[in-house]
N, C-alpha and C positions, 0 to 999 in steps of 0.2 A: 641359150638357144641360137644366136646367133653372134657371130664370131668373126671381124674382119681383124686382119693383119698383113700389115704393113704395102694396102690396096693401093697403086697407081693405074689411072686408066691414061692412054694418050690416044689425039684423034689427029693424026700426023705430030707437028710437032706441038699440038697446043696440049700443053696439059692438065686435061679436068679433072682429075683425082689424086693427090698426089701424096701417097707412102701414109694414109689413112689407115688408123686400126680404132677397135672400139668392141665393147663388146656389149651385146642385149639380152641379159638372161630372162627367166621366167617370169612375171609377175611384172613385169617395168612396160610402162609407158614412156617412149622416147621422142620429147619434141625434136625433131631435126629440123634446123632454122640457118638462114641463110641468104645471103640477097642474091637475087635473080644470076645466074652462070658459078653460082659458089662450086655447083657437082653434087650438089643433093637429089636432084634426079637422077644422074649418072650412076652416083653411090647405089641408090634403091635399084635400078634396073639390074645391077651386078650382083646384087644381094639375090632378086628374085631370079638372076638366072637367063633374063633377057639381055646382056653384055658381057665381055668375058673382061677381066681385068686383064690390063697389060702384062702387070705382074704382085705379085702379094696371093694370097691365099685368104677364101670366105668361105666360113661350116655356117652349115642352117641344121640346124637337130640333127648335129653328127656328121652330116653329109656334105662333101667338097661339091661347091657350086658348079667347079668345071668335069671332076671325072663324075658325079654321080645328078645330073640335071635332073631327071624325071624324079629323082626322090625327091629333090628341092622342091620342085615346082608340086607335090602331091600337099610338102607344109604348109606351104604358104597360102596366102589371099592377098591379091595387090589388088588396087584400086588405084590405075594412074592417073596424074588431072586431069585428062580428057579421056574419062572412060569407054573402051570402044565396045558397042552392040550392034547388033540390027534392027535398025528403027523402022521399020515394017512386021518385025513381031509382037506382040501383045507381051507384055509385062510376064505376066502367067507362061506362056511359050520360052518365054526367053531364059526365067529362071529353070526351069522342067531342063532347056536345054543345056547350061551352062550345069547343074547339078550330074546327070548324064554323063557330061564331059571328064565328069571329076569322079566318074567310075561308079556313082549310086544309081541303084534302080528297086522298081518295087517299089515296097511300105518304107523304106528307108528314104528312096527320094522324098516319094509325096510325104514323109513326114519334117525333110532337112527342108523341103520349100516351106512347107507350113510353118516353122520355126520361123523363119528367114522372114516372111511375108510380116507374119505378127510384129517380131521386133524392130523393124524397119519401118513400120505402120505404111503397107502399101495394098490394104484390101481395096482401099477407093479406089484405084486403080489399074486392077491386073490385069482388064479384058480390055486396055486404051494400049494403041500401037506407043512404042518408045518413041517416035518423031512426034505424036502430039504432046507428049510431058513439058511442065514447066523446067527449068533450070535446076530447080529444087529437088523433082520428083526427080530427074534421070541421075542426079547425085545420091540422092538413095536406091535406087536400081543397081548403080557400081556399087556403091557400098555390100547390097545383098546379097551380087554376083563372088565379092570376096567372099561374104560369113557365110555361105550355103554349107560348105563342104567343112562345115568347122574348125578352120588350121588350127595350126600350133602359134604358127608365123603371121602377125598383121603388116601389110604395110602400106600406106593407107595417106596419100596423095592431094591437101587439100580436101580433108572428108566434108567441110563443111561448109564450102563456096557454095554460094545463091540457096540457101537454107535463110529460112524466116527465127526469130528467136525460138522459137517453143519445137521447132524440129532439130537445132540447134540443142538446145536442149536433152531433149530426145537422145541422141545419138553421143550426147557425153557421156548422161546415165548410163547407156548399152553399154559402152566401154568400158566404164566403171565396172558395170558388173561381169564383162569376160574377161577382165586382163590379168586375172587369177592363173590363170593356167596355158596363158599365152604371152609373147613377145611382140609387143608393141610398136611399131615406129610411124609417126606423122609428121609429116612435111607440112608446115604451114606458114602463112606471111600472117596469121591475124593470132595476134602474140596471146591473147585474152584464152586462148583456148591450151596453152601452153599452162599457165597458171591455174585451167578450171580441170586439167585433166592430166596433165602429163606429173611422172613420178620424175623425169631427169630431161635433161635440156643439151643437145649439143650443139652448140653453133660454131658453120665451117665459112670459111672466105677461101677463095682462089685453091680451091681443092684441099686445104688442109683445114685441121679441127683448132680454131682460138680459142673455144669455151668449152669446161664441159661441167656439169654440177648439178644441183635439183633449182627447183624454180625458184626455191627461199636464198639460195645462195646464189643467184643472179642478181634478186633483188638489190641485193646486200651492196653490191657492186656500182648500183644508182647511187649518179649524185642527189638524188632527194630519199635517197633512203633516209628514216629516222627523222627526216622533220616535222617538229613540233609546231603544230599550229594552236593559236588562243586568239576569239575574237571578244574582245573586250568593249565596253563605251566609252565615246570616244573623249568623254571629259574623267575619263581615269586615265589615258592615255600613259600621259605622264609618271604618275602613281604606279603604274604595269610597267612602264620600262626604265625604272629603278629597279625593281626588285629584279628583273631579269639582270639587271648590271650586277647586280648583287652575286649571281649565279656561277663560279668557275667554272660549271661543266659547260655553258653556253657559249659558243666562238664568235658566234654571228645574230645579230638581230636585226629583221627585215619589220618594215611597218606599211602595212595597206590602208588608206579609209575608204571606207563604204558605206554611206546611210548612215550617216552618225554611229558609226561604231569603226574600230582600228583591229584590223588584223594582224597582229602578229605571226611571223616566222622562225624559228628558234632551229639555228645549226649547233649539233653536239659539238663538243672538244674530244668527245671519244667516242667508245663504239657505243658504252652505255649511255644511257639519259636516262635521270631521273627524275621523269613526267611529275610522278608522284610529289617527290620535295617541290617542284615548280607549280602546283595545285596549293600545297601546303602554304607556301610562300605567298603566292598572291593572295590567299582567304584569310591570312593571321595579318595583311594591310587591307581590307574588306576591297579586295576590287572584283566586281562583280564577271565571274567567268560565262559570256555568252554560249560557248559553243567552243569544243575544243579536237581536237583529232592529229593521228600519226601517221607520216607519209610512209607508205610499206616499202616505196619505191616505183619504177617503171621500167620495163623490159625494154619496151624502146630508145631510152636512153642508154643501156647495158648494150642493147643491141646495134645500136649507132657508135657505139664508143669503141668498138672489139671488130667492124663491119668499112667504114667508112675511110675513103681513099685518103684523108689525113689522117688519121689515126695514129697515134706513137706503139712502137712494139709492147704489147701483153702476154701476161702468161698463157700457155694453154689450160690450164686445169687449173679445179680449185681445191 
């Protein structure tokens, strides 16, 4: 559905998008991640049609973003981080009017607002002007102003700064359940939301793409991926890290005390561990296993490591 190649944008001589391609088909949720001037705004603006690229070429459902605009803009729903409305109209006005704008009238609006309101949970609200809203609520207002008209195209800005968990919540589920038949893309710094919703992950520095993969194969890329932790008592200590010595697949062994018990940390020699033999192993010398669990990884460390002004050169893709 959406289609960029080989996009450079330049704003004189600085350049914030540079020779970027990617594409967004149907049914994908795209985390698009980046630290602050990467071009991940710039990117989406050019997508949606509100910046022209320098040079490269962008389809949205078919449609060249510079010779065919108004079809672009009919796909899409953006939602940028500082969503613009008029904060003197009532919640209710505002959607009626942005529905309107996008060509519905009749039992079609009043039933596209009605959708819109429900799934956004904003009936406590609709007759309160947009400048008395919390932080929360006017972020659900943009969000609404994008689903009204039902795109094809999301692209969706930060959807879920100064939201409480359980609206939070909320507004993942929704996505879950449209992004069946639409094209996804969310910009975000709070990486937690990358892992609870997104199908694939791009991350770009200084206008071009470092990463690109689903959220299990970022993980993968952490240095704490796969680490085995075992909290044992702390007078088997010993007794526990024998047997770990015993282990070839083990490279490294970390030890914590806490309250009378010892935390072990167990770094694989390879991509496999095998938890299981290492359970086996310590119950056939009786050490009693407290609590045990597998580090999946951290995004932020994938994303500090691919991101960050020392960094050594990586691949783009996985």
């Amino acid at each position: 559905m959406i289609t960029v190649q080989n996009v450079t944008r330049r704003f004189g001589r600085f350049k914030a998008v540079d020779d970027l391609s990617m594409t967004v088909p149907q049914g994908q949720v795209l985390g698009f991640l980046g630290p602050n001037g990467a071009g991940k705004t710039t990117t989406m603006r050019m997508i949606s049609g509100f910046l022209t690229p320098s040079s490269g070429k962008i389809d949205v459902c078919g449609f060249d973003v510079v010779e065919n605009p108004v079809q672009v803009k009919q796909k899409i729903g953006y939602m940028p981080e500082q969503a613009s409305s008029y904060p003197d109209m009532t919640v209710l006005s505002f959607l009626n009017f942005i529905a309107e704008a996008r060509g519905l009238d009749g039992s079609a609006k009043e039933k596209a607002v009605a959708k819109v309101i429900d799934e956004i949970s904003l009936s406590d609200v609709l007759y309160q002007t947009i400048d008395t809203l919390s932080k929360g609520y006017k972020r659900r207002v943009g969000l609404a102003q994008a689903l009204v008209h039902d795109p094809a195209v999301l692209i969706l800005d930060e959807p879920t700064e100064g939201l409480d968990p359980n609206q939070k919540r909320e507004i993942r589920a929704l996505i879950r359940r449209i992004k069946q038949d639409k094209a996804i893309i969310i910009s975000t710094h709070v990486l937690e939301e990358v892992e609870a919703i997104c199908t694939r992950a791009v991350i770009i520095d200084k206008g071009k793409i470092v990463l690109d993969g689903t959220p299990r194969e970022l993980l993968a890329l952490s240095e704490s991926h796969r680490l085995l932790y075992f909290l044992i008592p702390d007078y088997q200590r010993e007794k526990a890290r024998i047997a770990f010595e015993q282990m070839p697949q083990i490279q490294k062994i970390e030890e914590t005390a806490e309250s009378g018990k010892v935390l072990f940390c167990l770094t694989p020699a390879g991509q496999v561990f095998p938890a299981a033999d290492a359970v086996d192993l310590l119950r056939r010398q009786d050490v009693r296993i407290e609590d045990m669990f597998m580090e999946k990884g951290r995004l932020e460390e994938v994303f500090y490591a691919f991101t960050s002004p020392d960094r050594e050169p990586k691949g783009e893709a996985l």
